[in-house]
N, C-alpha and C positions, 0 to 999 in steps of 0.2 A: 503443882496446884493450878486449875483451872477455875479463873475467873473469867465472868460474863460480861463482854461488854456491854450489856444492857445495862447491868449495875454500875457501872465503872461510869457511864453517862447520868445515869441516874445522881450517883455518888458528886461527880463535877457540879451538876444544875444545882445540887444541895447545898454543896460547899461557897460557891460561889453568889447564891442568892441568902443564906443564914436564915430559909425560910422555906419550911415545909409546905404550906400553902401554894406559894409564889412558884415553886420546884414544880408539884404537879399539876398546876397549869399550864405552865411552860411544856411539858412532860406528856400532859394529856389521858397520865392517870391520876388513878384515883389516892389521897394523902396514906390511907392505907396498907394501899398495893406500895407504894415510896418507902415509906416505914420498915416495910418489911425486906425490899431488897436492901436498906439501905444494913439492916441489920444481919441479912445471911450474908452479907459483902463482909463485913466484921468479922461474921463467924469466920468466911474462909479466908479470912489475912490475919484472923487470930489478934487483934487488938482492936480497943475499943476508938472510932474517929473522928467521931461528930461527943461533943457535950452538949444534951439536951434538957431544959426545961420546960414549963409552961408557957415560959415568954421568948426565951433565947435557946439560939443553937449556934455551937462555937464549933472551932476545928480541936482535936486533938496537934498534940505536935505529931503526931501518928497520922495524924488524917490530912496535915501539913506537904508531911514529906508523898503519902499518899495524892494526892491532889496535882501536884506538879507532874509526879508520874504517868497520872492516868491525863494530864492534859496531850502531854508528850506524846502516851501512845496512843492515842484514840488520833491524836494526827495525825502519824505516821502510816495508822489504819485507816483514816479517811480518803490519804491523798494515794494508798498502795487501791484501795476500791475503785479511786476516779483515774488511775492508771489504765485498771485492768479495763473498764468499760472503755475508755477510750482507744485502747490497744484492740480491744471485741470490735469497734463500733469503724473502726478507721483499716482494719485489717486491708491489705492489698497485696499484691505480688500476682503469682502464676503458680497455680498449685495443679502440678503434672500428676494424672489419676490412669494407672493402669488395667486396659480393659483384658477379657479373654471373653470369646464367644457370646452368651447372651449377658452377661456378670450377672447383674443383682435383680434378672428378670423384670418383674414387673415392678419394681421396686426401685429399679435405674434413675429413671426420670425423675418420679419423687424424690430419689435421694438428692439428684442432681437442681433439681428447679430450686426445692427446697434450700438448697448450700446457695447457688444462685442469690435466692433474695433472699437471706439471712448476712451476703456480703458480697454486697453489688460492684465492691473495688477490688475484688479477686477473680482472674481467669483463669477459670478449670480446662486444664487445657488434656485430652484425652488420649490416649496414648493405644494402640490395639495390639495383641501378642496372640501368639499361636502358642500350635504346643512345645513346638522348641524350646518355650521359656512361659515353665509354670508361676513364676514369679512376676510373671509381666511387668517387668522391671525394674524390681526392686535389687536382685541380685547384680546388674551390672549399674544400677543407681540415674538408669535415664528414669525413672517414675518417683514421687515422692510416698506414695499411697494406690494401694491396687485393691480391686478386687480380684479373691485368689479362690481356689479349691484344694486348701491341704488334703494329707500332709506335704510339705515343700521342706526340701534338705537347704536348709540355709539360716546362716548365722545369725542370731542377733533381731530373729524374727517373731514380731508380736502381731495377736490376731484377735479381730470382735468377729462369731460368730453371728448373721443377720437369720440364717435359716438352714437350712439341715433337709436336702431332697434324699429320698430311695435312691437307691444304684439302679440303674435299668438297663436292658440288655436292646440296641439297636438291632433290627432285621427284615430282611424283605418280607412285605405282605404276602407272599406265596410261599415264605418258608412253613414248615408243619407247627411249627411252635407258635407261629403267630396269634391263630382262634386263639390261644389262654389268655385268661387273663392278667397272669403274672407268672415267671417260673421260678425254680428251685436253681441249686449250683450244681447238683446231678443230673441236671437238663444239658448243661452245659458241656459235660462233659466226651462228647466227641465233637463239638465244633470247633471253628475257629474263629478266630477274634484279631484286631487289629492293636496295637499299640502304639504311645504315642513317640515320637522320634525326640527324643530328650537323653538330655546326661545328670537328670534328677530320676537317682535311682527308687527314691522313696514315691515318687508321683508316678512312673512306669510303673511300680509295683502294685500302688491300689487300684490305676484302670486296667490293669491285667490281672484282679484278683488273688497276686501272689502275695499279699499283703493280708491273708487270712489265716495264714499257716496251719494249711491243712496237703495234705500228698497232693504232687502236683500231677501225678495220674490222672485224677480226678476233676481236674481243670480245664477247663478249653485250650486247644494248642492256639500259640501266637503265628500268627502267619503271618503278616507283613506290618510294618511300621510307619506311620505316616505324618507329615507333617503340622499340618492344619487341619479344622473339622472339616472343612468343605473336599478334602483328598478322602477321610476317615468314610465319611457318608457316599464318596465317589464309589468307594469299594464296596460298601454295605448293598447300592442300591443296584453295582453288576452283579454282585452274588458270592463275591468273593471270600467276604469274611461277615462275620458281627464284629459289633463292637459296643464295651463296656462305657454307659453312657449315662443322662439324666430324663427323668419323663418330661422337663421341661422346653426339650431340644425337638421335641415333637412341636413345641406352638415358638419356638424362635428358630426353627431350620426347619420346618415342613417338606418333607417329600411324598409326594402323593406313594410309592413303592414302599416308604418306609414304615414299620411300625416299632413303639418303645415299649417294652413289657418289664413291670417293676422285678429286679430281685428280691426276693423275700427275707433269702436266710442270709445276707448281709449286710455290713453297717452301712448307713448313708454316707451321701458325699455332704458335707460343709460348704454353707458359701460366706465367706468372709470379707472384713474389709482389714488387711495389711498394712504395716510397716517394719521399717527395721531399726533399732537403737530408740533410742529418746524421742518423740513426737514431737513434731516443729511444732507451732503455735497453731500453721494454717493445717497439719493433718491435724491436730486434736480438733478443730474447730468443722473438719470436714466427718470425724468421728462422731464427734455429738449430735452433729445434725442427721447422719447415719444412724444412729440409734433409736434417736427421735422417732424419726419415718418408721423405722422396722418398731418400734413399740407403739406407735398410734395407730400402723394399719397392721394391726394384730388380728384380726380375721384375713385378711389378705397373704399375711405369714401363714398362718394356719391351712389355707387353701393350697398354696404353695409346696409346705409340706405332707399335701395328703397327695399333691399333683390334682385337683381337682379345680382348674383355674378357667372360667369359662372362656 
């Protein structure tokens, strides 16, 4: 059975003044609107706890034993309320935040300023990871909170999607494919492509499109493997290879040689913010302010997702 603490205060002010008048003054409603919760409070505890006449209002011994209760718990809920705000309000420590490449794009900052002055006694302290380690730090636990690009093979990993970019295929501006505006996966298939140098097989597999399960005939051959983006784009921009990538890495890694052509007929990449197991107090609190941002600047998201970000 679920009672309302509203009634349950209401119920107290009642009890304690023997006076309906007096109660929604105090209350600040109207003797009507009191009446009535003080009556569906009855219904849902199923006996009757005030005796009321024209002149007097008594306790039942119902509304006796009722009465102590509800002092108890509206206490115990007052003092668990001024808990939490003050545990919100006084928060401090060092909350280690795992970067890769551009993370949360244009949405970084914002995320970050925003956590900043929502809790001025906590230092985000920023952590940077290549491809070696898709987890930017959550798998070996120097990071408490990252942002990531699933999928990521690891345990006990939970994720809030912020936005959801195209796949887009990196390449020299002089290569033939470049003029389109976006290509197909049968475009791809006699070039070569780069991979990222990791022992997460499931993150190797979506930036090398093997992760679509389809004949890998039909796929661009991997040629070389590389560590970090700034190697990945070293090779894209001698001619060596493509590489499977984001349209946003055009306005956070600009090469004048390089262009980013969206893939069409495949899923997007995810950008998320991570963790692993139960969320400490400071990533739930660095969550909600992440949300926040991405749900206010909801045209910004949207820009983001079309890649159309001036």
């Amino acid at each position: 059975m679920d009672v309302h603490t509203r009634r349950l205060r209401h119920f107290v002010t009642v009890a304690e003044t023997l006076h309906f008048t007096r109660a929604s003054e105090m209350l600040y409603v109207s003797q009507q609107g009191l009446s009535r919760s003080i009556t569906e409070l009855e219904r849902d505890v199923g006996v009757p706890l005030l005796k009321r006449t024209t002149r007097t209002v008594e306790l039942t011994d119902a509304g006796k034993v009722l009465l102590d209760a509800a002092r108890r718990a509206l206490t115990i809920l007052d003092a668990g309320i001024e808990e939490a705000r003050r545990a919100h309000n006084n928060m401090s420590g060092v909350l280690r935040i795992g970067f890769f490449a551009a993370s949360a794009l244009e949405l970084t900052p914002l995320i970050i300023g925003a956590f900043r002055a929502a809790h001025p006694s906590v230092t985000p302290q920023v952590e940077s990871f290549n491809q070696t380690d898709p987890s930017c730090g959550l798998r070996s636990g120097e990071t408490d909170v990252a942002f990531l690009r699933p999928p990521i093979d690891l345990a006990d990993l939970h994720t809030e999607t912020l936005f959801t970019e195209p796949r887009a295929v990196a390449m020299q501006s002089s290569h033939p494919l470049a003029a389109a505006k976006s290509v197909r996966l049968r475009d791809l298939q006699d070039q070569v492509i780069s991979a990222p140098r990791t022992d997460d097989p499931r993150w190797r597999s979506f930036w090398t499109l093997r992760d679509l399960g389809v004949d890998k005939q039909i796929l661009p051959r991997v040629g070389r493997d590389t560590a970090s983006v700034d190697e990945e784009l070293d090779n894209v921009a001698a001619g060596l290879t493509m590489t499977i990538s984001v349209p946003s890495m055009g306005r956070f890694a600009p090469r004048p040689s390089l262009v980013y052509l969206p893939l069409e007929d495949v899923p997007g990449s995810a950008l998320c913010i991570g963790w692993r197991g139960d969320a400490s107090s400071l990533v739930q609190a660095f969550l909600t302010v992440a949300t926040e941002v991405r749900d206010h600047e909801a045209d910004l998201v949207a820009r983001i997702e079309s890649g159309h970000v001036p």
